[in-house]
N, C-alpha and C positions, 0 to 999 in steps of 0.2 A: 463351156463345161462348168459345172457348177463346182465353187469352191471348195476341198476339203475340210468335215468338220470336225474341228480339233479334240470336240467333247465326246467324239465316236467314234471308234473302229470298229470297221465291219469288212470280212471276207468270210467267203464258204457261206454256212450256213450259222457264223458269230457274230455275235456283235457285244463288242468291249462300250459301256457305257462307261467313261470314264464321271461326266456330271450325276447322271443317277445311281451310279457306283452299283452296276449291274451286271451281271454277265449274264447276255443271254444265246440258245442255240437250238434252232429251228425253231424262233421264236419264243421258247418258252425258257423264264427267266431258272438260273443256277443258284442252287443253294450254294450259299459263300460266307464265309464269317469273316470279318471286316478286315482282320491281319490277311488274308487270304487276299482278298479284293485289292489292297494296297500293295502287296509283292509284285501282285499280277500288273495293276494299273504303273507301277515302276518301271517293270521288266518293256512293256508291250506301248507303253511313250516314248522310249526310245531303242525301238527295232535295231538290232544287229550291232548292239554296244553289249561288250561282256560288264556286269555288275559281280565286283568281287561280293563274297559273301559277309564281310563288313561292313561295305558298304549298305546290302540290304539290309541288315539290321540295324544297322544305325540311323538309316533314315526310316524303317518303317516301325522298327519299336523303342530308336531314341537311345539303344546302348547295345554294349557287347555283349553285355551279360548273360541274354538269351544264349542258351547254347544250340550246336548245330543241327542238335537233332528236330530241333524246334521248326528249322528252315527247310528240313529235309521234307519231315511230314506236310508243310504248304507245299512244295513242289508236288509233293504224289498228287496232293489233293485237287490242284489248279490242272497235273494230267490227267485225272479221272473226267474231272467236267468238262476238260477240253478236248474229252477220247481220244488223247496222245497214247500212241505205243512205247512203255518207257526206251526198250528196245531198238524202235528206230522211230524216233522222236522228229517233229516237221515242225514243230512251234518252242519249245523252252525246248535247249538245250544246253546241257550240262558240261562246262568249260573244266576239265577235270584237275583239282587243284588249286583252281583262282576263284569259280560262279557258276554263272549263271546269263544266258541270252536270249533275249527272244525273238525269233526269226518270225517277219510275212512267209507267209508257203510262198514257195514258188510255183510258177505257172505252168502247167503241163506243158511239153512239146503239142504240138498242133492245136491249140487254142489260136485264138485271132489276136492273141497279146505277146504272142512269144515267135523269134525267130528260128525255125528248129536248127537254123545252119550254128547262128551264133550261141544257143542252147549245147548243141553239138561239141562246137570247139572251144568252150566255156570247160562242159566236163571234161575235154581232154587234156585242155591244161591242168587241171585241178591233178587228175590222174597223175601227166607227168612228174607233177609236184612233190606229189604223196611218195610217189615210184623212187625221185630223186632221195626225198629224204631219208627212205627206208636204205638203201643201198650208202649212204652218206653216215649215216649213225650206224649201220654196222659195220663201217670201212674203220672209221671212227672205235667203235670199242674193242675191233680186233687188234688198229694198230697203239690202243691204250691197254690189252690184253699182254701184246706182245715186248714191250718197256717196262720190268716193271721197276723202273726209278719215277715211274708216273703212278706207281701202285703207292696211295695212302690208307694205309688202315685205320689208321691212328684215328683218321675224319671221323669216321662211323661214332668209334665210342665217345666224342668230344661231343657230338649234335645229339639231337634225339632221336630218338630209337629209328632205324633207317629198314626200310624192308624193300624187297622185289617179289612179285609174283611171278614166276616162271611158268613159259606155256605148260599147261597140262598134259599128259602123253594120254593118247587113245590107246589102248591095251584088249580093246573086242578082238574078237576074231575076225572080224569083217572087215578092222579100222573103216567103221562107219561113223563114226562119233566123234568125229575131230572136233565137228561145227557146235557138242556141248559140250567138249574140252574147252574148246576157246571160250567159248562163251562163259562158264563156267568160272576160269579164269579172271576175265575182264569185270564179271560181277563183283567177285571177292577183292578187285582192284581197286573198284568203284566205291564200295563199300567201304573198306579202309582209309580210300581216301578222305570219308569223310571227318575223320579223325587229325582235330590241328594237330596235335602231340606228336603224328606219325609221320614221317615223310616216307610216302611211296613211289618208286621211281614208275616213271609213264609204259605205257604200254609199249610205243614202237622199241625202247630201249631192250625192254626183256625179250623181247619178239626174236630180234636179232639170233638167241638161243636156242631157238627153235628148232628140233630135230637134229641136236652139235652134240657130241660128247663131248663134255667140256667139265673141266674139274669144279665143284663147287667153291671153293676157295676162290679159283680165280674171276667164277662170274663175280663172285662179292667184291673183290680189288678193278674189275672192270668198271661196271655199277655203282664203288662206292658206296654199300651198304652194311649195315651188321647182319642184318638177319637175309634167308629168302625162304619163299615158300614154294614147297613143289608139291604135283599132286600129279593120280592117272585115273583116268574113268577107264572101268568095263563094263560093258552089256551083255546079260548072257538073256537070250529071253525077253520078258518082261522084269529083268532085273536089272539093276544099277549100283554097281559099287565105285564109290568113288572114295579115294585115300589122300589125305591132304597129311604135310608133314613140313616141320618148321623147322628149318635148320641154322647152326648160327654160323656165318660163312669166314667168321676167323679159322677155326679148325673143321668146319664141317660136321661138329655135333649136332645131334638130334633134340629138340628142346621138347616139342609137342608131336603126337601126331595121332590123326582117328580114322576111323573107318567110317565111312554111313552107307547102308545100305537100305533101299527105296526101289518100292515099287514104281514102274516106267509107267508115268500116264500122262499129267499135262506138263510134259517137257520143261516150259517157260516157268510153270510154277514151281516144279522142283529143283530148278539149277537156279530162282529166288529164293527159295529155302535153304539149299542148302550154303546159297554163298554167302549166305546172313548166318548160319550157324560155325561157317567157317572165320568169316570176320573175327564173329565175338569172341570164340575162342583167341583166337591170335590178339586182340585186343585186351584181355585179359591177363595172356600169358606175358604181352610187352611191356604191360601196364600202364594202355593209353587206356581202359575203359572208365565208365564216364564215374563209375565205383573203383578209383585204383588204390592203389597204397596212400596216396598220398590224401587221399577223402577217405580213408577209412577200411576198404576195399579188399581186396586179394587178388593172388594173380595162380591161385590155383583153379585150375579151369572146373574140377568137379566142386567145389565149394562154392564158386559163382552160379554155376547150374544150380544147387542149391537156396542159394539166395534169390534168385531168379523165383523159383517155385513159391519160394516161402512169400518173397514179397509178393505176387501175383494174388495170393492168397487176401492179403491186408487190403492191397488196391481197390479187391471186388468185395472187399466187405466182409468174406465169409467166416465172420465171428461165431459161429455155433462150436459144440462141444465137438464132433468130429473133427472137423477145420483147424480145430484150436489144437489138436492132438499132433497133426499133423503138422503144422507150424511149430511146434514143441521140438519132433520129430528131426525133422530138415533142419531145426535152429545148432539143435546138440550134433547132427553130421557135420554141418559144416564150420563148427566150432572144432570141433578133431581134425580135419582134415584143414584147417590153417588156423591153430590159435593165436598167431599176431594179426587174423584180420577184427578189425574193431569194430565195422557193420554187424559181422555176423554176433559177435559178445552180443549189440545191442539186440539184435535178434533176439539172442536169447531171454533175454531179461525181459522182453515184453513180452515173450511166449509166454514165461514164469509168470509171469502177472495175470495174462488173461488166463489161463488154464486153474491160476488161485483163484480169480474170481467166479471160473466156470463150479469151480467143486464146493470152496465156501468150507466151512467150519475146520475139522482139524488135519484135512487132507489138504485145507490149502495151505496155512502156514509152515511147513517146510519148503513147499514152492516159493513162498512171496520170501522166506529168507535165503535160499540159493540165489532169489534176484536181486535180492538188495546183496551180496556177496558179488555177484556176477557186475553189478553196477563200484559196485567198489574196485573191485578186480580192473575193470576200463580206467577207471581213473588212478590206480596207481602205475599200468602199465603204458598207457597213453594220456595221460597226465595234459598234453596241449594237444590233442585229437578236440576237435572238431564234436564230438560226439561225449565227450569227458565235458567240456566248456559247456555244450547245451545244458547236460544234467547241473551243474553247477548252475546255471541261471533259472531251473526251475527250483532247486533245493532256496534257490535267492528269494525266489518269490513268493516261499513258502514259509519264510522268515519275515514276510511284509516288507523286505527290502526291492522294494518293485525298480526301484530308479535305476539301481543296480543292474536287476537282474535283465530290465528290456533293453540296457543299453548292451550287455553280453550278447543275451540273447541276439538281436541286431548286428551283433560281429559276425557270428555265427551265420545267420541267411545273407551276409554279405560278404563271404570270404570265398562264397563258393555257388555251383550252378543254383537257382533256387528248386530243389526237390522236395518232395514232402518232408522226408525226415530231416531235413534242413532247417523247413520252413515255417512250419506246420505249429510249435509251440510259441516263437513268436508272432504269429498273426493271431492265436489266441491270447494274446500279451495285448497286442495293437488292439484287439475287438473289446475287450476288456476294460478297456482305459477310452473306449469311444470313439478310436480313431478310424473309424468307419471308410475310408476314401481309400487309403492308409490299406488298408486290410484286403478292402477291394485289388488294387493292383499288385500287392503281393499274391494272390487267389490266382490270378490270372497268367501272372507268369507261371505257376506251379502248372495251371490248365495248359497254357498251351504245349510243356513239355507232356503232358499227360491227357489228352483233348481226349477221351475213351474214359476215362474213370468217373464214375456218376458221382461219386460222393465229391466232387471237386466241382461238379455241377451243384450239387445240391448247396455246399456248402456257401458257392457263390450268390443262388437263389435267396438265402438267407441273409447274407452282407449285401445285396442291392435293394433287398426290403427295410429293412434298418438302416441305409441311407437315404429312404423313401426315392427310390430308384425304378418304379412300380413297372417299367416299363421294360426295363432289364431283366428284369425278373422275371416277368412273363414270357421274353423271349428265349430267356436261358433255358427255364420251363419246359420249352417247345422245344427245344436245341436235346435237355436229357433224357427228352422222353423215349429217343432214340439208341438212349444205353444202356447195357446191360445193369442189372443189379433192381435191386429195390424201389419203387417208386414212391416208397410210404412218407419220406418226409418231403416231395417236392411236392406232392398230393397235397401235404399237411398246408404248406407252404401256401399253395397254390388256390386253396380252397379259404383261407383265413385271407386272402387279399382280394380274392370274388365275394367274400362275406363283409370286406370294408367298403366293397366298393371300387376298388379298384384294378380289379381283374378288367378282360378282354373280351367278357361272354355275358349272359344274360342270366334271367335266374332260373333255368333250363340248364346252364351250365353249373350254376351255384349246387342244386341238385342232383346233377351227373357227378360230379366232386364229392358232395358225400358218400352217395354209392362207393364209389371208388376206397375213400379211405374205410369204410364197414368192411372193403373185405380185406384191408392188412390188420397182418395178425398185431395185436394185442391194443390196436384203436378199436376196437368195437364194444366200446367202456358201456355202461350206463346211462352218464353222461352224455356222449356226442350221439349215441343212439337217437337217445329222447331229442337232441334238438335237432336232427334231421324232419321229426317231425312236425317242427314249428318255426321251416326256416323263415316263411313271408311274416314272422307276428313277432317283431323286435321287443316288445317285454313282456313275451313268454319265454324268449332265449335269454334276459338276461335273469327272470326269476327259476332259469335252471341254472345260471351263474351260483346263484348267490346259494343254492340248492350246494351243489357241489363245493362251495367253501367251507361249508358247513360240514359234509360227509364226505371222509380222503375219500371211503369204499366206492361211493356212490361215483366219485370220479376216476379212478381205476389204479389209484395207488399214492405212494407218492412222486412214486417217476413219473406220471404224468401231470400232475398238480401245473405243470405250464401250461395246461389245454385250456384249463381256468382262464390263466391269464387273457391268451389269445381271444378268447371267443369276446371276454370282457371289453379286448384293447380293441378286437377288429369291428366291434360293435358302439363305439364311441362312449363309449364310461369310463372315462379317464379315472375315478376315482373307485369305482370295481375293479378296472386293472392294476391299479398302484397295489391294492389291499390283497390284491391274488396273486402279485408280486412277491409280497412283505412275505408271504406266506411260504411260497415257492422257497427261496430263496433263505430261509429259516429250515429247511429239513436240509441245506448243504452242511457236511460238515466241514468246521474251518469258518461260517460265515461270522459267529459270532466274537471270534477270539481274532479274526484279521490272517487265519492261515489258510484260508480255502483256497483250494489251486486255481487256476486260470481260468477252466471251461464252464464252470456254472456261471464266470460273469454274463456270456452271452445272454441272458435271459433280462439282464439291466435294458438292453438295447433291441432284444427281438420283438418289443412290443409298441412299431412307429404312428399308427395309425387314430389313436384318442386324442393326441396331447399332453399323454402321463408324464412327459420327460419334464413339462413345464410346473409341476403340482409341486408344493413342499413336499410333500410324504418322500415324491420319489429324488429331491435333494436332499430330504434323512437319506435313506437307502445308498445314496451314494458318497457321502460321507463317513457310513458305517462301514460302508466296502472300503474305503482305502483309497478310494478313486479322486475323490474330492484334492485331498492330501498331494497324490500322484500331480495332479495337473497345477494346485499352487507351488511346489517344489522344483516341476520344471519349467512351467510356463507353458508348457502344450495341451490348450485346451482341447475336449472333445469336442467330433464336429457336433456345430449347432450350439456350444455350451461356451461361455466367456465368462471374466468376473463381471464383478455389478460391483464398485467402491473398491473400498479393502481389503474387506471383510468376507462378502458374500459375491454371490454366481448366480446365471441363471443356465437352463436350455431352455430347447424349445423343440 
């Protein structure tokens, strides 16, 4: 028999390449992003070992810090390509609680590899096993039901927050619906559990319950919990009402409860639906969700729903004037319906903002002064919020007191999950100051809790070009071109690193890339016009460079005065791009006095590909910014950049 090779696993129709870090099935290889490929090559090198979910984060991204939702979404993702039924899963499965394991399938009865007698009396042990235990733990809670000097309540409020999910009652007429009661149930368990903050007790325990009239109080003293959840489906039709309600089992008060009613159609999809809307509520209302009180949060469940919408809004981008009205909207609801939560305040205040800048002259300033109130108002009532300290390390950096403000800043994306509004101001700090690597792996973790939002794509495409990463960037590229929203700056992106030279396509592709950017809206300048038609004749494109330095009109504003730069930089004229820089970088306001905020530094660093980083001019330019300053103060050079003597520094 030939020996097992170590570097591959293959059954069915898979094969795990662990050396070429592959997964492929009926041959044809799976799209897999490298965190993915790593879970998986973990889980499936060693079959039928539970891996708590620490453990896989700590060996596959090196800390805890990731949060669970991060691990959550690699699982679905590794079942989809592995056409696992989450349901009744034959390869990962879900150790409820502690991980994660991943099983070889087992061999069918009557295969030539299995004994069907010892198959036979394999299951039936298992059966007796399950049978014993069931019958064992409810012997066990009746006779912990019936003492109660074994009854501690006390426990519940000492630990954190303690819940049980109680079987669901079928309430049809038919009682045909047990099997999405239960089910139903074991989602919303499942679900919850994935929540460290929360202890859920396991399914066989609640099971026990099942079909008892039994006082709620006392299942809680049974259980040893604070909270439990009960709930009943009906079917009437093709209708489905299902009622969930949270009770707190010290006295049996009612804390939450809702209705949903839903059309009957893909069963499995809507008892996923609904026990994800069930969770979050309860998640919310416990105040484990990943937004609680203690991040700033709320645990009013209609205010979260709110937030929910508003942020969804910001995610996908959708900045236009409806959008922005709308975000205005839901900002001011879910500020009444909980003004001690401090997400929502900042809601507000950036609604306030964009909606001033959507209207401009004197409609806007009473907006932009209710947010400078509304931001005041955070900081006097949440004074050490998390969200109070951020604003304070932009107000830092807008004093030129940078050292300050990035080492704030930096407490702040380190105190807590990294999420955008966490995160999001200091890696504009870190990009700003050149710490390009630095910036890079902050990006990434915000991606992988948000692996859907384009702009987190795009924004990545930009920091792997600027650390001359050409390679990353292309495949990032190819990764967003699959999400929703905007394509206009990865196009932009995409098409200036095909025009250096360092794209993945030919000049077929260089010319499909323009097309593309002519039809977003407000690139179809003058400017990039004319040089589509001179992509093959390198000084025709830069005598439209210099064309456009000359005329903002001709270039299409000054918001665009960085197309300058690029076309300069990705065309190798290091000293047309310095000068379209100087220029650029001269309409910010703040640049000349040392108080321009963080985001227009990106334009020091967007431009990898001439050599400009090396030219005097552009070590004026960065000594004007503040930046020069920044890194002899602390001693943390940007990448690429060190002193030279005492005195003076180079990049490159």
């Amino acid at each position: 028999m030939p020996q097992p090779n170590p570097d591959r696993l293959a059954f069915d129709d898979v094969v795990i390449d662990f050396a070429g870090r592959r997964l492929l099935r009926a041959g044809q290889a799976q799209a897999l992003e490298p965190k993915a490929f790593a879970v998986l090559a973990l889980l499936a090198g060693s079959p039928g070992r539970v891996f708590t979910r620490d453990e896989i984060l700590d060996t596959v991204w090196g800390h805890r810090h990731v949060t669970q939702n991060v691990l959550n979404r690699i699982m679905s993702l590794l079942r989809q390509v592995l056409g696992e039924d989450a349901q009744r899963p034959r390869l990962l499965h879900t150790v409820y609680g502690i991980g994660y394991r991943f099983d070889m399938p087992l061999v069918e009865v009557g295969t030539t590899h299995a004994d069907p007698v010892a198959v036979r009396r394999s299951r039936q042990a298992w059966t007796f096993v399950w049978t014993a235990l069931l019958v064992l733990t409810a012997g066990v809670l009746i006779w912990v039901m019936r003492d109660p000097l074994r009854a501690r309540p006390d426990r519940a409020a000492a630990s954190p927050p303690s819940l049980a999910v109680l079987p669901f009652v079928d309430l049809s007429q038919a009682r045909d619906q047990a099997y999405l009661a239960d089910g139903l149930a074991e989602e919303i368990r499942n679900q919850l559990a994935q929540s460290p903050a929360l202890r859920v007790v396991g399914r066989t325990s609640s099971a026990a319950f099942k079909g008892r009239d039994v006082d709620l109080r006392a299942i809680g003293r049974a259980l040893d919990v604070a909270y439990l959840l009960e709930g009943s489906v009906r079917r009437e039709g093709t209708q489905l009402r299902v009622t969930a309600q949270l009770v707190r089992a010290e006295d049996g008060s009612h804390l939450w409860s809702k209705t949903y009613e839903r059309e009957l159609r893909d069963v499995f999809a809507l008892q996923d639906a609904l026990s994800r809307d069930v969770a979050l509520a309860l998640r919310v209302k416990l105040d484990v969700a990943r937004f609680n009180r203690e991040q700033g949060g709320t645990t009013q469940v209609d205010a979260y729903e709110r937030f929910l919408r508003w942020r969804s809004i910001v995610m996908r981008e959708r900045f236009d004037v409806e959008h922005d009205r709308q975000r205005l909207q839901l900002a001011r609801e879910m500020v009444a319906l909980d003004p001690q939560c401090v997400l929502c305040r900042d809601a507000l205040a950036s609604s306030l903002t964009a909606m001033a800048q959507e209207l401009d002259g004197p409609q806007a300033e009473p907006l932009r002064a209710e947010a400078m109130q509304v931001r005041r108002d955070i900081a006097r009532l949440a004074p050490h919020s998390w969200v109070a300290r951020r604003d304070r390390a932009n107000a830092l950096w807008r004093e030129g007191r940078r050292v300050e403000a990035i080492a704030l800043a930096k407490q702040v994306a380190s105190a807590g999950p990294p999420t955008k509004e966490r995160t999001w101001d200091y890696a504009y700090m870190l990009y700003a100051m050149g710490h390009l690597e630095e910036t890079i792996a902050l990006v990434e973790q915000v991606r992988a809790i948000e692996p859907r939002a384009l702009f987190l794509s795009r924004d990545l495409q930009y920091d792997y070009t600027a650390a001359r990463r050409y390679r990353d960037a292309d495949a990032e590229y190819r990764r967003g071109l699959q999400l929703e929203g905007s394509q206009r700056e990865p196009d932009y992106v995409a098409f200036m690193r095909q025009l250096a030279g360092h794209g993945q396509g030919s000049s077929r592709e260089l010319h499909a890339l323009h097309q593309r950017l002519m039809r977003h809206e407000g690139l179809d300048t003058p400017f990039l016009r004319d040089l589509g038609q001179v992509l093959d004749d390198r000084p025709a494109m830069l005598g439209l460079v210099r064309r456009a330095l000359a005329d903002d009109a001709y270039t299409g504003g000054h918001q665009l005065a960085y197309t300058r730069t690029s076309v300069a930089d990705a065309l190798g004229d290091a000293e047309l791009a310095v000068a379209a820089l100087r220029l650029e970088l001269n309409t910010q306001p703040g640049f000349r006095d040392g108080t321009m905020t963080q985001y227009p530094y990106v334009a020091l660093w967007n431009a990898p590909y001439s050599g400009m980083r090396a030219r005097p001019e552009f070590k004026a330019l960065l000594i004007q910014a503040g930046v020069a300053d920044y890194w002899r103060r602390t001693g943390r050079w940007g990448d690429g950049c060190g002193p030279v003597g005492a005195n003076d520094f180079q990049c490159r």
